[in-house]
C-alpha positions, -999 to 999 in steps of 0.1 A, spaced: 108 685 -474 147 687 -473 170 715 -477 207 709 -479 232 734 -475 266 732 -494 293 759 -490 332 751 -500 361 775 -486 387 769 -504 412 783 -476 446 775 -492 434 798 -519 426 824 -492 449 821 -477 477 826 -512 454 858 -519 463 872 -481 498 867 -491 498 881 -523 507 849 -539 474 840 -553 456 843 -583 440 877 -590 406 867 -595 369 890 -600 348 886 -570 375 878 -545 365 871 -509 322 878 -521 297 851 -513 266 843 -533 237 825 -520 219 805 -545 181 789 -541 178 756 -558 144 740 -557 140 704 -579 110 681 -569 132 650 -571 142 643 -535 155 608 -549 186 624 -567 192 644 -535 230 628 -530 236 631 -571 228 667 -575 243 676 -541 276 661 -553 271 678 -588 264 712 -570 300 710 -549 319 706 -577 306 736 -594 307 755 -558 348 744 -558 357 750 -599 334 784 -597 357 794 -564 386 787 -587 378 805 -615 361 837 -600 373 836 -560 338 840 -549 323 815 -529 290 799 -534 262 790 -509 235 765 -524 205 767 -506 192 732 -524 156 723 -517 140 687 -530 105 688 -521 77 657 -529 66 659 -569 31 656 -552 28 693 -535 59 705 -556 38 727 -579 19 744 -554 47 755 -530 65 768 -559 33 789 -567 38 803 -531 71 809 -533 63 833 -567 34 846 -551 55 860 -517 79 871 -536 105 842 -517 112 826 -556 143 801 -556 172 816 -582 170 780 -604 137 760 -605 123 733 -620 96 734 -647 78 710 -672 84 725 -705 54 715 -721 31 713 -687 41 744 -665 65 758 -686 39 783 -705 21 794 -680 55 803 -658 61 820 -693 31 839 -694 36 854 -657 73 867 -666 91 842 -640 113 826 -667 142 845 -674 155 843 -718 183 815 -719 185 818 -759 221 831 -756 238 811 -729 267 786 -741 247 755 -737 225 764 -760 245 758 -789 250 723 -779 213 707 -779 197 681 -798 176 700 -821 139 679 -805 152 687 -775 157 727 -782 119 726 -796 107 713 -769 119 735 -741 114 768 -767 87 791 -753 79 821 -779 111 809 -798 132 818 -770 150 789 -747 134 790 -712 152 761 -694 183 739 -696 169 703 -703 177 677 -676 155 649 -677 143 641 -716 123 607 -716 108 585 -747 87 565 -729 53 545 -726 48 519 -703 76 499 -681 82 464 -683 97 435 -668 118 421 -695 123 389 -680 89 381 -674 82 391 -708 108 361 -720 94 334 -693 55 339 -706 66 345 -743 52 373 -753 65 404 -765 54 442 -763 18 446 -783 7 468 -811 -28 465 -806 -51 466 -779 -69 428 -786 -29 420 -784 -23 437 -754 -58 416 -742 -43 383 -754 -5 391 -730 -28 397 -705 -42 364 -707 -7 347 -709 5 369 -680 -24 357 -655 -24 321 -665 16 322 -655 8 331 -622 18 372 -629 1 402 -622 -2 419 -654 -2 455 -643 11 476 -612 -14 503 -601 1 530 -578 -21 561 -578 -14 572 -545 -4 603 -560 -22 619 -587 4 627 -616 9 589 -619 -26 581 -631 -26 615 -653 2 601 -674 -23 584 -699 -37 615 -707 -4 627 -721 -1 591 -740 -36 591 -747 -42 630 -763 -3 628 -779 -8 595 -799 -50 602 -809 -37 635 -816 -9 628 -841 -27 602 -857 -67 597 -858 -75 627 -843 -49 650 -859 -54 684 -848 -75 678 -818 -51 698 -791 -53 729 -814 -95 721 -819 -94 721 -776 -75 756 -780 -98 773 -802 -130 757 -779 -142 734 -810 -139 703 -795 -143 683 -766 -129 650 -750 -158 632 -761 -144 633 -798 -117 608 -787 -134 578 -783 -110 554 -774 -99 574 -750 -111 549 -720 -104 510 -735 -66 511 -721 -71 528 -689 -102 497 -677 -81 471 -695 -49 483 -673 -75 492 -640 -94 457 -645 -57 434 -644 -38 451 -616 -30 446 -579 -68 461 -563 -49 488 -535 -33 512 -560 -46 539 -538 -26 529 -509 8 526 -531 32 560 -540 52 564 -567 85 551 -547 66 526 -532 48 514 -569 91 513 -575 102 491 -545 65 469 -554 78 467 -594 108 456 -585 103 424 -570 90 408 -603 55 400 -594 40 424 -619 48 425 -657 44 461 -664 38 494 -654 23 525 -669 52 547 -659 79 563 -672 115 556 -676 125 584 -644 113 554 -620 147 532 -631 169 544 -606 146 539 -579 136 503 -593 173 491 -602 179 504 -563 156 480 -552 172 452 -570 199 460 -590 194 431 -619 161 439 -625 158 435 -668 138 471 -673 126 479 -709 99 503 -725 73 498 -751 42 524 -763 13 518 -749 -12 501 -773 -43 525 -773 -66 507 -805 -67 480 -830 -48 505 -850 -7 504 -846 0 535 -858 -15 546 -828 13 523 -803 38 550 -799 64 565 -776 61 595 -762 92 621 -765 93 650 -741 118 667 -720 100 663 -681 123 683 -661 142 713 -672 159 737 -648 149 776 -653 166 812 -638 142 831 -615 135 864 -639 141 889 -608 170 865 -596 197 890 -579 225 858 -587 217 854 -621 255 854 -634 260 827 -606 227 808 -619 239 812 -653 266 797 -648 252 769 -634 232 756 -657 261 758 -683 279 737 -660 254 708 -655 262 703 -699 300 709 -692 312 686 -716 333 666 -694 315 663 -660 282 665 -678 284 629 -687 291 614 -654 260 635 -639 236 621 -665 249 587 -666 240 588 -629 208 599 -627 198 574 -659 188 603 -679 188 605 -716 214 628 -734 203 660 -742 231 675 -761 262 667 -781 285 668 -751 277 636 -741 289 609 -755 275 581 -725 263 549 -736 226 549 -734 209 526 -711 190 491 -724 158 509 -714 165 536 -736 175 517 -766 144 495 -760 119 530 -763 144 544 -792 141 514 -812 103 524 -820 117 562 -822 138 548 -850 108 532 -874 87 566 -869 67 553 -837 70 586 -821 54 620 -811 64 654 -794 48 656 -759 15 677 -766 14 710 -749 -19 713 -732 -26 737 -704 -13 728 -667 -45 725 -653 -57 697 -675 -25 676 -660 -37 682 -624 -71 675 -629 -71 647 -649 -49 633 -625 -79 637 -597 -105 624 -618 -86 594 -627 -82 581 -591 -120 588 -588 -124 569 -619 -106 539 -604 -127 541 -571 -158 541 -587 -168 574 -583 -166 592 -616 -180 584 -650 -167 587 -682 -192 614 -682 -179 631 -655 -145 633 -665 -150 648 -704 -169 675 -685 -143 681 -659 -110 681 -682 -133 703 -712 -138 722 -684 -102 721 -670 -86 728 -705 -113 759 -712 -101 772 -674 -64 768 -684 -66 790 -712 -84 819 -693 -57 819 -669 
């Protein structure tokens, strides 16, 4: 774990104020120390930068000087030093959440503080605004909104000549084509839990919008149970039985640095992995495609959600610091610079970037309807599906095992 500490004194303003020829400004000569915690260490340098150039146009504008206290822990053990921190009362001011994964239940425990009439606001995509609404009222500012599926090496897509499938005896066929050209067909890095668990999300949000309509609210009302979707399991062995065999020794950054050498075709992953794979090697051809679930093709689609958005501590004592903040990570100039950099899709009318070839390659299936809203299920299903996923690849869960423990999971969530 990191923290980086940032504080900008702007002396030649000072300095004019000692004199009595500076600007007459609220707050002159007070410093505010504000707690930033974001579980995406890899962005360190882009948000630190981002952060000082609030710190220096907030000491212009107002004459008091800002501290950020900037954390970046590991996603892997983000959640449950965040709990701490709520639980000893030691809460950061801004914080990350999931909007559709921890979002609620921060919600329900009164740690979100009511963004609904903050300037931003007014400037989000409509989906986007959904998505991060809790109770009809805004609960974050979005950062990091993904339509994504499953990662893949473009140019190995080209050499083999194949393209993206629709159906699952499709996806069988590439897989074919992939091995006899001497490729790996998919990269397995489940090191870390919430890589495997993202074919839950894909899984539930496609069955659910399509086959299974209704399902998520069935699981809510205890009607249900994972054994009603039963092609739940034909992707995950198809991926698990065509992939390098020592996922469990290979992390998230280190399924990036593996990806990026061109050895493997594709990659059940999102789209937030592109900085860290274009790092690696700079002209790697990235693109996304839904992940092909059944013979049916209405049930190949992306998955549109807003993974990261940043939230004020409700009992925050720098609130009208925080506040403004988060208004200035949409400022509608420097906005666009901020996103560009950390590959993110745009969230709101201010920005006016040109999206990424990764992004047009998911929002070309957007376009024709291929689409769904993230499903909101409780947290606890995300961590332990996660869990029983890796012991599903070791060999040490059933399919058995793993209805009971994520019926159970979902059932526990909703107690809580």
């Amino acid at each position: 774990m990191r923290r980086f500490w940032f504080s900008v004194l702007l002396l030649f303003v000072l300095a004019g104020m000692l004199s009595g020829t500076g600007p007459l400004v609220n707050g002159a000569g007070k410093t505010v120390e504000l707690n930033i915690f974001i579980d995406q260490p890899q962005f360190r340098e882009i948000y630190a930068n981002y952060f000082n150039q609030f710190i220096k146009k907030y000491k212009t504008q107002t004459g008091t000087t800002v501290k950020v206290n900037f954390e970046t822990p590991a996603a892997i053990n983000s959640q449950q030093i965040l709990q701490s921190r709520f639980a000893s009362g030691d809460a950061p001011d801004v914080f990350f959440i999931h909007p559709t994964n921890t979002g609620p239940q921060y919600n329900r425990s009164g740690y979100l503080e009511d963004l609904s009439k903050q300037p931003f606001v007014k400037t989000l995509y409509a989906n986007v605004k959904s998505i991060i609404s809790l109770d009809g009222k805004v609960k974050c500012m979005p950062l990091e909104s993904v339509w994504w599926g499953y990662d893949y090496n473009k140019d190995i897509f080209e050499k083999v000549g194949i393209t993206p499938a629709l159906t699952l005896s499709a996806m069988k066929a590439n897989v074919e084509k992939l091995k006899a050209a001497g490729y790996t067909p998919f990269l397995l890095a489940y090191n870390e839990d919430w890589v495997p668990q993202l074919f839950n999300s894909l899984l539930v949000g496609a069955l659910n919008e399509t086959k299974y309509k209704g399902f998520v609210s069935r699981m809510n009302k205890g009607t249900t149970s994972f054994a009603e979707l039963k092609e739940y399991f034909d992707i995950i062995d198809l991926v698990n039985a065509n992939g390098n065999t020592n996922a469990m020794d290979i992390t998230a950054s280190g399924g990036a640095a593996e990806f990026a050498l061109g050895k493997h075709a594709m990659w059940v992953q999102g789209p937030w992995m592109a900085e860290e794979i274009l790092k690696a090697n700079p002209k790697f051809n990235l693109a996304v495609a839904p992940l092909p679930i059944s013979e049916d093709p209405k049930q190949t689609m992306i998955n549109i959600s807003v993974s990261k958005g940043l939230s004020v501590y409700s009992k925050s004592k720098n609130k009208k610091v925080a506040f403004a903040l988060l208004n200035y990570m949409l400022d509608k100039k420097d906005s666009n610079a901020l996103y560009q950099n950390l590959k993110f899709n745009p969230v709101s009318t201010v920005h006016t970037f040109q999206y990424y070839p990764w992004v047009e390659s998911a929002l070309s299936y957007v376009k024709k309807g291929m689409g769904y809203e993230d499903p909101l299920m409780p947290n606890t299903v995300k961590q332990e599906v996660g869990r029983q996923l890796q012991l599903y690849y070791v060999k040490k869960a059933t399919r058995a095992d793993i209805v009971k423990a994520l019926d159970k999971a979902w059932k526990d969530g909703l107690a809580n």
